[in-house]
PDB file of the backbone (N, CA, C, O) and the ligand in Angstrom, with CONECT records:
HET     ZN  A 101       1
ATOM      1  N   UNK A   1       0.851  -1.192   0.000  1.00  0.00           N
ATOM      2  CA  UNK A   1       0.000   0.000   0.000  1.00  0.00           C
ATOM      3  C   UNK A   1       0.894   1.252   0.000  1.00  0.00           C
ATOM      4  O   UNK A   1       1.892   1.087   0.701  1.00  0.00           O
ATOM      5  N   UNK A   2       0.815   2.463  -0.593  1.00  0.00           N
ATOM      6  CA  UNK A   2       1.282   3.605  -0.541  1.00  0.00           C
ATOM      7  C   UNK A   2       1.355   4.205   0.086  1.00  0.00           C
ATOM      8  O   UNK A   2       2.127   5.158  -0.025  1.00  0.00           O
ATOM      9  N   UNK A   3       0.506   3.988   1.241  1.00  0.00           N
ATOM     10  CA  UNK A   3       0.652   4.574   2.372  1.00  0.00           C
ATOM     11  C   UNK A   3       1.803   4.276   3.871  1.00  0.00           C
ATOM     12  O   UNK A   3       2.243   4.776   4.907  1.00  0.00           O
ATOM     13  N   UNK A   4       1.821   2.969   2.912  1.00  0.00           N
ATOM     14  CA  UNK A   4       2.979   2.265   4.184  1.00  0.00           C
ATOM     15  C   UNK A   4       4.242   2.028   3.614  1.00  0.00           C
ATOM     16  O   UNK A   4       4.253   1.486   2.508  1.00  0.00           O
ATOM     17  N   UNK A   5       5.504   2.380   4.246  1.00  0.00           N
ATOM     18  CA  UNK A   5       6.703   2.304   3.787  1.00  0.00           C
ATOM     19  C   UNK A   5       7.063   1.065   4.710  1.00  0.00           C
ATOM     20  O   UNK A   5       6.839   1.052   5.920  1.00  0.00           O
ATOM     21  N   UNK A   6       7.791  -0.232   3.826  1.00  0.00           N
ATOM     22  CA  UNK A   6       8.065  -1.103   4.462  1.00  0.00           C
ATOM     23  C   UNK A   6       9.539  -1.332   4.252  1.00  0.00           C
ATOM     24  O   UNK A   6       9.940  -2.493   4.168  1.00  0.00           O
ATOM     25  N   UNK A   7      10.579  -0.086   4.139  1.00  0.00           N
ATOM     26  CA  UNK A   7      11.796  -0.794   4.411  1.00  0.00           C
ATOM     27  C   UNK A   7      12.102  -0.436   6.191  1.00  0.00           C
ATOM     28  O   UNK A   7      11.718   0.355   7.052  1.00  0.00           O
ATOM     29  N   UNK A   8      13.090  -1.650   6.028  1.00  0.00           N
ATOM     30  CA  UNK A   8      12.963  -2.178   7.626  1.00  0.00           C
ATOM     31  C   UNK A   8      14.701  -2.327   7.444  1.00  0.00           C
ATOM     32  O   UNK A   8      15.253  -2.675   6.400  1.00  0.00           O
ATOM     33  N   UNK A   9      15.523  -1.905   8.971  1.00  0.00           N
ATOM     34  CA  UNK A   9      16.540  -1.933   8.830  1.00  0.00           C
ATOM     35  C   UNK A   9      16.297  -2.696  10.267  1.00  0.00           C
ATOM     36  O   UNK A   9      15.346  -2.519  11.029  1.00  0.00           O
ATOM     37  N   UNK A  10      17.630  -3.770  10.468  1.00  0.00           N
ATOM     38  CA  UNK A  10      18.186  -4.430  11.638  1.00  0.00           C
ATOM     39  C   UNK A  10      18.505  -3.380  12.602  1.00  0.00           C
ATOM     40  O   UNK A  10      19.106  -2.408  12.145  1.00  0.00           O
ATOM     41  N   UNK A  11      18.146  -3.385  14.175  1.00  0.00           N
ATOM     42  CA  UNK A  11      18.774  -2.751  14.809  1.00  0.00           C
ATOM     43  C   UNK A  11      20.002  -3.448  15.400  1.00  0.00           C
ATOM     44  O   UNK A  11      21.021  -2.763  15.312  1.00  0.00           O
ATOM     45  N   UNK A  12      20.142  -4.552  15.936  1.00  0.00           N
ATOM     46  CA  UNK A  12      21.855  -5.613  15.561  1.00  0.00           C
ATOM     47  C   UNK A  12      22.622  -5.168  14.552  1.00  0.00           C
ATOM     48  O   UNK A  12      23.529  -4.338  14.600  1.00  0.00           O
ATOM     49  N   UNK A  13      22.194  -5.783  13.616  1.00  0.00           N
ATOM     50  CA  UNK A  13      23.499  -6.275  12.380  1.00  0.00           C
ATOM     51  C   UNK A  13      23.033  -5.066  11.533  1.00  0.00           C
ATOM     52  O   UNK A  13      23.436  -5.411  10.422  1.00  0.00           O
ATOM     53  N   UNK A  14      22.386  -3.766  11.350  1.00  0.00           N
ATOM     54  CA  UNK A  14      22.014  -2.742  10.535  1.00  0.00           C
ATOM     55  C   UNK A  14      22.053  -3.369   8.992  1.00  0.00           C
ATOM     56  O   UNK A  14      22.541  -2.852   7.987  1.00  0.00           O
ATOM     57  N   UNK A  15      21.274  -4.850   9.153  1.00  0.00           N
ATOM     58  CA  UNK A  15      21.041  -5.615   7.790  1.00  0.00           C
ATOM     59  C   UNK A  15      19.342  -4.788   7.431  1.00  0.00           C
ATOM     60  O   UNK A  15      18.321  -4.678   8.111  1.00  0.00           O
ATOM     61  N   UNK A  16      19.753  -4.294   5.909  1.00  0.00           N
ATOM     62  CA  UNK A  16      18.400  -3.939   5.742  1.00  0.00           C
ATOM     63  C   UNK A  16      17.465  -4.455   4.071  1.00  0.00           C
ATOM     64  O   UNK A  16      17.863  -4.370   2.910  1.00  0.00           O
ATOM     65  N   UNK A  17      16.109  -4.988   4.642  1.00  0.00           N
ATOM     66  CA  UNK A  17      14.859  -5.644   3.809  1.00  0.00           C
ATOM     67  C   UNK A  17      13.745  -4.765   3.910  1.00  0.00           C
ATOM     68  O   UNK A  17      13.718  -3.604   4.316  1.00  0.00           O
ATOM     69  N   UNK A  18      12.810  -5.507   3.470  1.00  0.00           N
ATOM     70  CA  UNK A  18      11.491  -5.303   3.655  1.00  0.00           C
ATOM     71  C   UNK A  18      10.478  -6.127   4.770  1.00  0.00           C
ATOM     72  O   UNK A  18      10.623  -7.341   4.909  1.00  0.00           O
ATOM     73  N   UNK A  19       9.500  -5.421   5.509  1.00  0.00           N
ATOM     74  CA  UNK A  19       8.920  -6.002   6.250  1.00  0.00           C
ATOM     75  C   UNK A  19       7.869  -6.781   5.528  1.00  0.00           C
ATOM     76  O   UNK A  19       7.397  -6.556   4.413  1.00  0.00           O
ATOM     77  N   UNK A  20       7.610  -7.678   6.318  1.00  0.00           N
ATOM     78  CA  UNK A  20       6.877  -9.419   5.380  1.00  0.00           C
ATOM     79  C   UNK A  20       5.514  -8.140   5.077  1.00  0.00           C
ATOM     80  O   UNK A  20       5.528  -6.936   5.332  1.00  0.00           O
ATOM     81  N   UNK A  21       4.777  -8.719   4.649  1.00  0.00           N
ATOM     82  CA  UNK A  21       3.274  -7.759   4.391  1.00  0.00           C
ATOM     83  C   UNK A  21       2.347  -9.406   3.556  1.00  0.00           C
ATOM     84  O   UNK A  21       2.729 -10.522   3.205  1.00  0.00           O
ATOM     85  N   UNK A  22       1.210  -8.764   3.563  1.00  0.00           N
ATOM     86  CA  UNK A  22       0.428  -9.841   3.059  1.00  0.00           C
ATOM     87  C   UNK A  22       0.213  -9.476   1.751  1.00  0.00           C
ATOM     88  O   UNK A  22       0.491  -8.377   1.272  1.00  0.00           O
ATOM     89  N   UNK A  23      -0.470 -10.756   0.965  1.00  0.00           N
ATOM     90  CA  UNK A  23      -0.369  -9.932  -0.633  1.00  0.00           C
ATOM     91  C   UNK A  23       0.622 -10.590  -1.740  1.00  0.00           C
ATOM     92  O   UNK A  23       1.273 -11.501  -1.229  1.00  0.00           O
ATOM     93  N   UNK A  24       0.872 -10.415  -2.899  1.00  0.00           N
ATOM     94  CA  UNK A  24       2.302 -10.680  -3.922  1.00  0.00           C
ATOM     95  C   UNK A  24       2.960 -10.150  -3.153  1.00  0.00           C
ATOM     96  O   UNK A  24       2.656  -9.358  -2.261  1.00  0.00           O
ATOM     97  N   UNK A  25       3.969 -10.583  -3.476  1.00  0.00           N
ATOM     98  CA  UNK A  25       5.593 -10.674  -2.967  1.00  0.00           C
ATOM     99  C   UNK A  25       6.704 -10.230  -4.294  1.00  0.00           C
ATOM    100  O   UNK A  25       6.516 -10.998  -5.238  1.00  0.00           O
ATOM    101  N   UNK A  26       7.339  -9.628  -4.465  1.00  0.00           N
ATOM    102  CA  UNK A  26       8.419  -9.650  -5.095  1.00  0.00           C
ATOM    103  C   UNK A  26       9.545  -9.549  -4.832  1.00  0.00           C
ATOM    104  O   UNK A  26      10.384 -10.012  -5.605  1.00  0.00           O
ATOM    105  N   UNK A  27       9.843  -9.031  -3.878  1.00  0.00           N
ATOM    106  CA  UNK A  27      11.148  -9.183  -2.720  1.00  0.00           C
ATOM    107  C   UNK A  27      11.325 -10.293  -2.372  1.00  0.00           C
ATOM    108  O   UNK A  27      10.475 -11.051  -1.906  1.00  0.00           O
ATOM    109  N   UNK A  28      12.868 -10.593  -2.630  1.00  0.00           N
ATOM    110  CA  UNK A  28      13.221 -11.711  -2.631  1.00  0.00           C
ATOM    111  C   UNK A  28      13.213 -12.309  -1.080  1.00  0.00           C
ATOM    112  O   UNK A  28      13.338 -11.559  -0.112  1.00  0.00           O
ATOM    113  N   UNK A  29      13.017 -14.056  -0.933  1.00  0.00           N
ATOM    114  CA  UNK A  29      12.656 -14.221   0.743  1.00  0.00           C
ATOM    115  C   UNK A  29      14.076 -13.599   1.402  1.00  0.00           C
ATOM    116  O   UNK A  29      14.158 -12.957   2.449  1.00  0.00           O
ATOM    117  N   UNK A  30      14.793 -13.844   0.807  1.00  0.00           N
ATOM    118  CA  UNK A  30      16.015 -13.284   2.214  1.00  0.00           C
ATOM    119  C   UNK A  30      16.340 -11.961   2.422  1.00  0.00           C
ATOM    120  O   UNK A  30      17.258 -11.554   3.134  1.00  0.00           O
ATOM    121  N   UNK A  31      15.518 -11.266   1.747  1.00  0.00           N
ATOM    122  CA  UNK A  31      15.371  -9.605   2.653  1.00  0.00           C
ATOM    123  C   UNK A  31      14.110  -9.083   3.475  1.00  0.00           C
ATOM    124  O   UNK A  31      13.870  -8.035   4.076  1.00  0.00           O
ATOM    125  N   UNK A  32      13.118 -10.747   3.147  1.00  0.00           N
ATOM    126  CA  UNK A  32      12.080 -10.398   4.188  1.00  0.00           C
ATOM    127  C   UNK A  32      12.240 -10.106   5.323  1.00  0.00           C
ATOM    128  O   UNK A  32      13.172 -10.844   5.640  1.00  0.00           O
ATOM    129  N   UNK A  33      11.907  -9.367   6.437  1.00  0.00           N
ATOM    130  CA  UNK A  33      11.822  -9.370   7.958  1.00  0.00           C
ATOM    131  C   UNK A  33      10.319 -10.067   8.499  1.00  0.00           C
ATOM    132  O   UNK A  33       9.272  -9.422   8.568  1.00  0.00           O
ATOM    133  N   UNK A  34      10.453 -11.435   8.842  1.00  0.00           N
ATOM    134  CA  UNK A  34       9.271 -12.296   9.251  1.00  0.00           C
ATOM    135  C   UNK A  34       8.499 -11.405  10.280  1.00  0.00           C
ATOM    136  O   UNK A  34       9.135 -11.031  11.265  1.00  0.00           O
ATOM    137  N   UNK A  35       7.184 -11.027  10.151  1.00  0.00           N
ATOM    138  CA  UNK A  35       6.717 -11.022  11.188  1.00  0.00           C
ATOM    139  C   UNK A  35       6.499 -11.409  11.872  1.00  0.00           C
ATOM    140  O   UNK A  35       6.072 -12.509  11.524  1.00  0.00           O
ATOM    141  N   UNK A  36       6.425 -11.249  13.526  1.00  0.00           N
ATOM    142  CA  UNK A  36       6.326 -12.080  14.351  1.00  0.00           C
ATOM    143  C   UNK A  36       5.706 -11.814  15.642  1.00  0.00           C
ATOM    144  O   UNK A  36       6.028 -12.389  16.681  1.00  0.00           O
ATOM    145  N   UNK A  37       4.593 -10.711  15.516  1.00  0.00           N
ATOM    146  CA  UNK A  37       3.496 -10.773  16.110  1.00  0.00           C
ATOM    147  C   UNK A  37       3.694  -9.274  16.604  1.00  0.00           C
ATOM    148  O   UNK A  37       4.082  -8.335  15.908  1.00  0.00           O
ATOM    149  N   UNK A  38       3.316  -9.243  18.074  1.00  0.00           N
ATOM    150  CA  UNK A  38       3.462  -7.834  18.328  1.00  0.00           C
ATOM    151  C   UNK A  38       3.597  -7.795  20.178  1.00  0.00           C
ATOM    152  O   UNK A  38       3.048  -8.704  20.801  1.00  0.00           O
ATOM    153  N   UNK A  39       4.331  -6.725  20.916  1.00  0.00           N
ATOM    154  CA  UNK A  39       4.647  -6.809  21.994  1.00  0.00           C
ATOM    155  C   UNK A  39       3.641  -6.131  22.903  1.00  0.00           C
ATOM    156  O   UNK A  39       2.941  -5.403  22.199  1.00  0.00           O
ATOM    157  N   UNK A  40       3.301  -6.072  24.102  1.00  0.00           N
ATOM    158  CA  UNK A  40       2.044  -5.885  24.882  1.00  0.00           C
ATOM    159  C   UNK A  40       1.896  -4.318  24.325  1.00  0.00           C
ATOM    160  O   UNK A  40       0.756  -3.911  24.099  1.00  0.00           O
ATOM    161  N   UNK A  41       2.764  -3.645  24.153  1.00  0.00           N
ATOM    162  CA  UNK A  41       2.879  -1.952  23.844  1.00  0.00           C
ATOM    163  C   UNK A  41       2.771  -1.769  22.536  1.00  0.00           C
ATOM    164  O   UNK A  41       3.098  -0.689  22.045  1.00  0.00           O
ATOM    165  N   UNK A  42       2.211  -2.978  21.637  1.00  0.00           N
ATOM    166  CA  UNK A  42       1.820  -2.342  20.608  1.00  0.00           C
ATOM    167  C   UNK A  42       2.984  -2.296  19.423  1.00  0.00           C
ATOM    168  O   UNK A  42       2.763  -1.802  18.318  1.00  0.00           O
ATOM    169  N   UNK A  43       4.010  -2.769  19.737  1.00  0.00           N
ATOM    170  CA  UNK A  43       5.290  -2.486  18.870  1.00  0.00           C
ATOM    171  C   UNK A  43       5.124  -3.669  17.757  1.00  0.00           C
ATOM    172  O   UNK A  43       4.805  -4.795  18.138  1.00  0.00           O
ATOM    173  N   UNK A  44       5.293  -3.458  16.698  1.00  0.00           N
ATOM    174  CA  UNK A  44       5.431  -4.989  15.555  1.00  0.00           C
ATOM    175  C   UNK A  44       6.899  -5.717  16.070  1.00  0.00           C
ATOM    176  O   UNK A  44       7.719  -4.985  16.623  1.00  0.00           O
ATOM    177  N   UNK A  45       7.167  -6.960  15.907  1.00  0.00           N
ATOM    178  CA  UNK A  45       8.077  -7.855  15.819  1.00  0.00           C
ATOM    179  C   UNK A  45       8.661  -7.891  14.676  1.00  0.00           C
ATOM    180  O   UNK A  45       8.070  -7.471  13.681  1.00  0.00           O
ATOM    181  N   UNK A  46       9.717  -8.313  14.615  1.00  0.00           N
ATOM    182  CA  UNK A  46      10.064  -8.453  12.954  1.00  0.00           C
ATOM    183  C   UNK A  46      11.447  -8.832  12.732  1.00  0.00           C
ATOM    184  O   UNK A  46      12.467  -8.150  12.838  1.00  0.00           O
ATOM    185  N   UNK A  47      11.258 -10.304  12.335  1.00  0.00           N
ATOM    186  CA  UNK A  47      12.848 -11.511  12.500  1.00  0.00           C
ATOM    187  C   UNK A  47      14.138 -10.660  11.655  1.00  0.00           C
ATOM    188  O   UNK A  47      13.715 -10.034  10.683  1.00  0.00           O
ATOM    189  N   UNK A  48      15.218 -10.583  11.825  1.00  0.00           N
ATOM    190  CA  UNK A  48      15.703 -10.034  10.731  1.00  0.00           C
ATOM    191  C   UNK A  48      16.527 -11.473  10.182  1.00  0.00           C
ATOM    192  O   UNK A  48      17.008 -12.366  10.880  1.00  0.00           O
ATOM    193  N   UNK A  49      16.502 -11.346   8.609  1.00  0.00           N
ATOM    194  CA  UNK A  49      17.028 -12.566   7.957  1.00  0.00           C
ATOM    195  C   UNK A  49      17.977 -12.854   7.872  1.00  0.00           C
ATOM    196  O   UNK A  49      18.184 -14.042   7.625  1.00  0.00           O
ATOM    197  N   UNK A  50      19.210 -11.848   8.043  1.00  0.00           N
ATOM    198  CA  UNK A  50      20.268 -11.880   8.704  1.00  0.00           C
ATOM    199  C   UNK A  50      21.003 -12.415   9.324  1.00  0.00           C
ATOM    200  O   UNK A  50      21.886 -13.215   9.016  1.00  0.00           O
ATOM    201  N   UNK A  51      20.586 -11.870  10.584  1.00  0.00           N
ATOM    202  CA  UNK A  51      20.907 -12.261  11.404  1.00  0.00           C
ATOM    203  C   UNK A  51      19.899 -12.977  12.996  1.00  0.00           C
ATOM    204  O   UNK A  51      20.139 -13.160  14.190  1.00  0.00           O
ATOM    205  N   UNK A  52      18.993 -13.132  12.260  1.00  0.00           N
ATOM    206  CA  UNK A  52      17.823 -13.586  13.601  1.00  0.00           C
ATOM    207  C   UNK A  52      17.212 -13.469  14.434  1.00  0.00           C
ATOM    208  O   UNK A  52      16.357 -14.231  14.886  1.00  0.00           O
ATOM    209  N   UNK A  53      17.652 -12.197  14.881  1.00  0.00           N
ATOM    210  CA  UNK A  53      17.173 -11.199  15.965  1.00  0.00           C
ATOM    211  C   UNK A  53      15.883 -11.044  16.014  1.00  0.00           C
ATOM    212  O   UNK A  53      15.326 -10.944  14.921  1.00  0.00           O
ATOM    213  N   UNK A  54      15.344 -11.001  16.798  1.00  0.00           N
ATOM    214  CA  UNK A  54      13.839 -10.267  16.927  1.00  0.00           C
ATOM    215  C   UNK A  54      13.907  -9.243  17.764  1.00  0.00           C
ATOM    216  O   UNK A  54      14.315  -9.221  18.925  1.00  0.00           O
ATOM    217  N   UNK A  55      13.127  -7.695  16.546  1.00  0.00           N
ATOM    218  CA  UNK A  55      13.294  -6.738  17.761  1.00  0.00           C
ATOM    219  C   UNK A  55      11.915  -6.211  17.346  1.00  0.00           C
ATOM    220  O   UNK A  55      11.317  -6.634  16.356  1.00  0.00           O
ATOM    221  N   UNK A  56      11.480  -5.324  18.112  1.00  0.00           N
ATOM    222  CA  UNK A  56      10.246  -4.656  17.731  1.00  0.00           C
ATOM    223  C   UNK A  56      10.344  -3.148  17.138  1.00  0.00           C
ATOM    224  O   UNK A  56      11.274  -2.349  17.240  1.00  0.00           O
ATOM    225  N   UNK A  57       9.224  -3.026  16.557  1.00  0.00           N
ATOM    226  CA  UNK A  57       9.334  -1.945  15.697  1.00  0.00           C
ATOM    227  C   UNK A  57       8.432  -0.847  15.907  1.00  0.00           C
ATOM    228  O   UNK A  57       7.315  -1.351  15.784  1.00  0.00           O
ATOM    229  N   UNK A  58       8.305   0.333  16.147  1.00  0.00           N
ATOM    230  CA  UNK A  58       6.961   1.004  16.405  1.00  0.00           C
ATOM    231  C   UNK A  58       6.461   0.904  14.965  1.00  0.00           C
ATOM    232  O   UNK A  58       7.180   0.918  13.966  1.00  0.00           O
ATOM    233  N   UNK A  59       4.498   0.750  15.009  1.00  0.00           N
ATOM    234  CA  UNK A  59       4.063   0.635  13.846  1.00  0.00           C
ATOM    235  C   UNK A  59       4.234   2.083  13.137  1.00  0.00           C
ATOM    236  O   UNK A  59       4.312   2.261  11.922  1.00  0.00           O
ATOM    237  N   UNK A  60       4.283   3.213  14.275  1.00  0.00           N
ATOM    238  CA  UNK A  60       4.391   4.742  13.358  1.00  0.00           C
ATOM    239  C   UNK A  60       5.543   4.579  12.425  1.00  0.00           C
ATOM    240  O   UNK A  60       5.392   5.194  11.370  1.00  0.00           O
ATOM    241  N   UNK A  61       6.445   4.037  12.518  1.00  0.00           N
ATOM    242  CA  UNK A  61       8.013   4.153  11.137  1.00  0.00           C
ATOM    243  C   UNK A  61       7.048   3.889  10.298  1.00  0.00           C
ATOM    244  O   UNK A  61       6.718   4.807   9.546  1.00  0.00           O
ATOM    245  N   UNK A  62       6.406   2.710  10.202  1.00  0.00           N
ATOM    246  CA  UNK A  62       5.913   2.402   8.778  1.00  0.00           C
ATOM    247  C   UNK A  62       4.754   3.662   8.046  1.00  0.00           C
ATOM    248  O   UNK A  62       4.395   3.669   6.868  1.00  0.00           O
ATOM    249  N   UNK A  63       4.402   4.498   8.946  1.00  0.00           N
ATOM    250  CA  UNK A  63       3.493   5.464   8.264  1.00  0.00           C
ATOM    251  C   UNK A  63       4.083   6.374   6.722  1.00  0.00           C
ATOM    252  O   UNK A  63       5.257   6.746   6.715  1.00  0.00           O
ATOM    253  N   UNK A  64       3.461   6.578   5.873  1.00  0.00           N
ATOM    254  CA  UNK A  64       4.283   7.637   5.007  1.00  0.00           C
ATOM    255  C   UNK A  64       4.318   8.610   5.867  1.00  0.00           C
ATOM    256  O   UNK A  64       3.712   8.953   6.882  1.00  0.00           O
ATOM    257  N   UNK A  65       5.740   9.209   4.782  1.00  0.00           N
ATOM    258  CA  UNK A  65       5.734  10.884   6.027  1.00  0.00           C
ATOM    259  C   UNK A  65       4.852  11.586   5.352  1.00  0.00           C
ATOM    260  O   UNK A  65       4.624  12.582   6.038  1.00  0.00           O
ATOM    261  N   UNK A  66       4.044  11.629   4.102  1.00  0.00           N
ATOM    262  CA  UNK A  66       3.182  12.667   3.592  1.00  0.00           C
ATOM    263  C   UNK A  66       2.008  12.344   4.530  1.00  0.00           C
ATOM    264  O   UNK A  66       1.258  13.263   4.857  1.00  0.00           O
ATOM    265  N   UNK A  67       1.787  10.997   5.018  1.00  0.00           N
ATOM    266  CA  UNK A  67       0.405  11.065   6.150  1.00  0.00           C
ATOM    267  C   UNK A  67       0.895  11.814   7.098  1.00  0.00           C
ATOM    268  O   UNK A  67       0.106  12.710   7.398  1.00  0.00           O
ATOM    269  N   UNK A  68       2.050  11.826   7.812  1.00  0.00           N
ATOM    270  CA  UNK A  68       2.079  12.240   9.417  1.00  0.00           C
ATOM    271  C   UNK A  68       2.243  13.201   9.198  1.00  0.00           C
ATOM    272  O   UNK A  68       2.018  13.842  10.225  1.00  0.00           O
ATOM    273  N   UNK A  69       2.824  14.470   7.627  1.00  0.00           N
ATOM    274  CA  UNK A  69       2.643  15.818   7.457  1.00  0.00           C
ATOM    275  C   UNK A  69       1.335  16.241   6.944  1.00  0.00           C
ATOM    276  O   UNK A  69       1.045  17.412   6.700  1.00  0.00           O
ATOM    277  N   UNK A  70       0.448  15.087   6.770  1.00  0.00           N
ATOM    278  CA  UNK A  70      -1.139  16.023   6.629  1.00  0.00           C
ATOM    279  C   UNK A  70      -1.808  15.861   7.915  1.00  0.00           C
ATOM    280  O   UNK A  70      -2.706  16.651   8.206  1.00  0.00           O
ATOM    281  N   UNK A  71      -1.436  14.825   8.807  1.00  0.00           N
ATOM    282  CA  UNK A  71      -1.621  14.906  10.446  1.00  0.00           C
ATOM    283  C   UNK A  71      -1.130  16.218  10.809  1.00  0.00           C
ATOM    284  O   UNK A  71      -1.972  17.000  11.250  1.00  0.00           O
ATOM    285  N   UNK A  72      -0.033  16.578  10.718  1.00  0.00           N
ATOM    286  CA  UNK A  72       0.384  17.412  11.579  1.00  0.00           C
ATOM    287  C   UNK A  72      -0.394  18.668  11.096  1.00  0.00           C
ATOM    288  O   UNK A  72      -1.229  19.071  11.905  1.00  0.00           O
ATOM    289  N   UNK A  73      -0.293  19.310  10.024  1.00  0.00           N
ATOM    290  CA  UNK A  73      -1.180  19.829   9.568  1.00  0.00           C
ATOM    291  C   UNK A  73      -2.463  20.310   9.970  1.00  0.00           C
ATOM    292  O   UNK A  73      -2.801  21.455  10.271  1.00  0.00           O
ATOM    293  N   UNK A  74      -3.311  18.947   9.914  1.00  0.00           N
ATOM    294  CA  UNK A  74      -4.581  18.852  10.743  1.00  0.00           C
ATOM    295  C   UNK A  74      -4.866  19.500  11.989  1.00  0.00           C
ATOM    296  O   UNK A  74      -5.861  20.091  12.410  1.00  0.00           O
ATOM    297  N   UNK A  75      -3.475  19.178  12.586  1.00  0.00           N
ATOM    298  CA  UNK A  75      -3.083  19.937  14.237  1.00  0.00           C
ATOM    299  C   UNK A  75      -3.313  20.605  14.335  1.00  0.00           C
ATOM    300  O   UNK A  75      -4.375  20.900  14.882  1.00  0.00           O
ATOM    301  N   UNK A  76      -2.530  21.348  13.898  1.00  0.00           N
ATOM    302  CA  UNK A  76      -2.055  23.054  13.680  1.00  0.00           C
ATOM    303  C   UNK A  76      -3.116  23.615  13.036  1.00  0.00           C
ATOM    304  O   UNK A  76      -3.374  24.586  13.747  1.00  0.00           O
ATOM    305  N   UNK A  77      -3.751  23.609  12.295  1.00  0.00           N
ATOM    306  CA  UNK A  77      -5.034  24.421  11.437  1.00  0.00           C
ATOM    307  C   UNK A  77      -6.009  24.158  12.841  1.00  0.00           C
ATOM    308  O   UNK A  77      -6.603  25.134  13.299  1.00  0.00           O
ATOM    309  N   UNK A  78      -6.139  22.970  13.431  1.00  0.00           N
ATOM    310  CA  UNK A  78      -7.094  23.233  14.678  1.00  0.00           C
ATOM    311  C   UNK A  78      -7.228  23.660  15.843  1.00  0.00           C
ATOM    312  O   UNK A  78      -8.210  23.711  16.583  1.00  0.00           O
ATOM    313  N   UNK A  79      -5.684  24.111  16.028  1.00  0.00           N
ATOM    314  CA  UNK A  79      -5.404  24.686  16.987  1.00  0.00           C
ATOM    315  C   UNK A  79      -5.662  25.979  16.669  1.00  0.00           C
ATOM    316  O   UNK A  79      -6.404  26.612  17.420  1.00  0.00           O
ATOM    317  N   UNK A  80      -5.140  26.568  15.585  1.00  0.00           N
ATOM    318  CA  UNK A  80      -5.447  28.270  15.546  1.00  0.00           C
ATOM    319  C   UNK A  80      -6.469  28.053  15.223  1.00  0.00           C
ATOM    320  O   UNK A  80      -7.047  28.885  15.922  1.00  0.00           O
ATOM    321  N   UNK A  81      -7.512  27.395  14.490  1.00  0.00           N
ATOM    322  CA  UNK A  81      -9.283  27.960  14.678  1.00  0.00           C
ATOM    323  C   UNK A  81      -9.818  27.975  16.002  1.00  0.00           C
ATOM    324  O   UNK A  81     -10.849  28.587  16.278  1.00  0.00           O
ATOM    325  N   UNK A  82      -8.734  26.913  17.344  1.00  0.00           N
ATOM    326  CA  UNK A  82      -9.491  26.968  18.732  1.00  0.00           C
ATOM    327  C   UNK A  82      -9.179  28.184  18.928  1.00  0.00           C
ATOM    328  O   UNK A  82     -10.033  29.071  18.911  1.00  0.00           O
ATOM    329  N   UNK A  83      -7.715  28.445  19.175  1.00  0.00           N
ATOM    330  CA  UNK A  83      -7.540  29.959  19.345  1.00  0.00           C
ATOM    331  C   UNK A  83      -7.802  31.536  19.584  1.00  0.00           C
ATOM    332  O   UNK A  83      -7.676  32.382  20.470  1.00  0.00           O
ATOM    333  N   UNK A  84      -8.383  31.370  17.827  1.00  0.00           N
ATOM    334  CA  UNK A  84      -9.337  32.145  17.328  1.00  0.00           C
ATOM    335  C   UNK A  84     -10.322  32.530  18.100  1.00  0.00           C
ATOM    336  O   UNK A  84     -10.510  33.557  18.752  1.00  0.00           O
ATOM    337  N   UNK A  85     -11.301  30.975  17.844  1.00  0.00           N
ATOM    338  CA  UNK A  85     -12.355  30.792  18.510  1.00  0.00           C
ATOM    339  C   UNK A  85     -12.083  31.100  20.278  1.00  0.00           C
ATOM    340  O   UNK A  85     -13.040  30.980  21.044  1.00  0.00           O
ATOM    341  N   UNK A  86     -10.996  31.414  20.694  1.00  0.00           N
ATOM    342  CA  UNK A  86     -11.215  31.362  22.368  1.00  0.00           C
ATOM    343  C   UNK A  86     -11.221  33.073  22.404  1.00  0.00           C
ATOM    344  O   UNK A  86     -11.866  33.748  23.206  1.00  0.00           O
ATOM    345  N   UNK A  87     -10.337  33.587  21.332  1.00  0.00           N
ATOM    346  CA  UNK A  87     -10.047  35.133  21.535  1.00  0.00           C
ATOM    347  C   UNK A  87     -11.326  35.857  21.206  1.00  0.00           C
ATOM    348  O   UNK A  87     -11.441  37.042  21.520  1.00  0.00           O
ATOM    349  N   UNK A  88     -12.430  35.118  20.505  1.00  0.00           N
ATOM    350  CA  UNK A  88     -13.598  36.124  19.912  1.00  0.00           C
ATOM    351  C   UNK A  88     -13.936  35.792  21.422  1.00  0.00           C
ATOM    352  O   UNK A  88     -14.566  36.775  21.813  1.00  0.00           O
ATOM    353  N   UNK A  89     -13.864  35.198  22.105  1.00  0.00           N
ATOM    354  CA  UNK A  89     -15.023  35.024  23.062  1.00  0.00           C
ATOM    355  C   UNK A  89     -14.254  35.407  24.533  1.00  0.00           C
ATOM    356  O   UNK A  89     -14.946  35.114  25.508  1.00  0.00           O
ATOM    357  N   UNK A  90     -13.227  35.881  24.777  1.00  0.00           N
ATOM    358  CA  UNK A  90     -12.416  36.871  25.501  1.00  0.00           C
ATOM    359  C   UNK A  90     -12.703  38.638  25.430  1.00  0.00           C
ATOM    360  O   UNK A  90     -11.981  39.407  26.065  1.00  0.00           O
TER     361      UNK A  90
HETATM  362 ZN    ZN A 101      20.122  -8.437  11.916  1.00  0.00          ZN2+
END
């Protein structure tokens, strides 16, 4: 999906693939990073092929940055209409 960036770097061995995803595949298996479930806090798992490690990943890396800059965005435009809105009424 376009919205999700799935390169994935080792935090060990700074070996870097793609995270597994569901779907066609064209990445070859030995730059997959297996998923491997997820930790009580929400973090993804993710084997590296590498070297074997399992570490977790926050799911936000995988966001595009054009989503988390029309998030932020979102912020900020609603904050100065609260603003606004608090100063007419001051
Ligand atoms: Zn590794």
């Amino acid at each position: 999906m376009w919205a999700f960036i799935r390169n994935i770097a080792c935090s060990k061995c700074g070996f870097r693939g793609m995270a597994e995803d569901q779907g066609p595949d064209e990445v070859p298996a030995r730059r997959i990073f297996k998923h491997q479930g997820k930790t009580a806090k929400g973090h993804l798992l993710f084997k590296c092929p590498s070297c074997n490690t399992v570490s977790p990943y926050s799911p936000f890396r995988f966001i595009h940055p054009a989503i988390k800059y029309t998030f932020f965005v979102i912020v900020v435009l609603s904050l100065v209409v609260l603003v606004k809105w608090i100063l007419t009424k001051v």
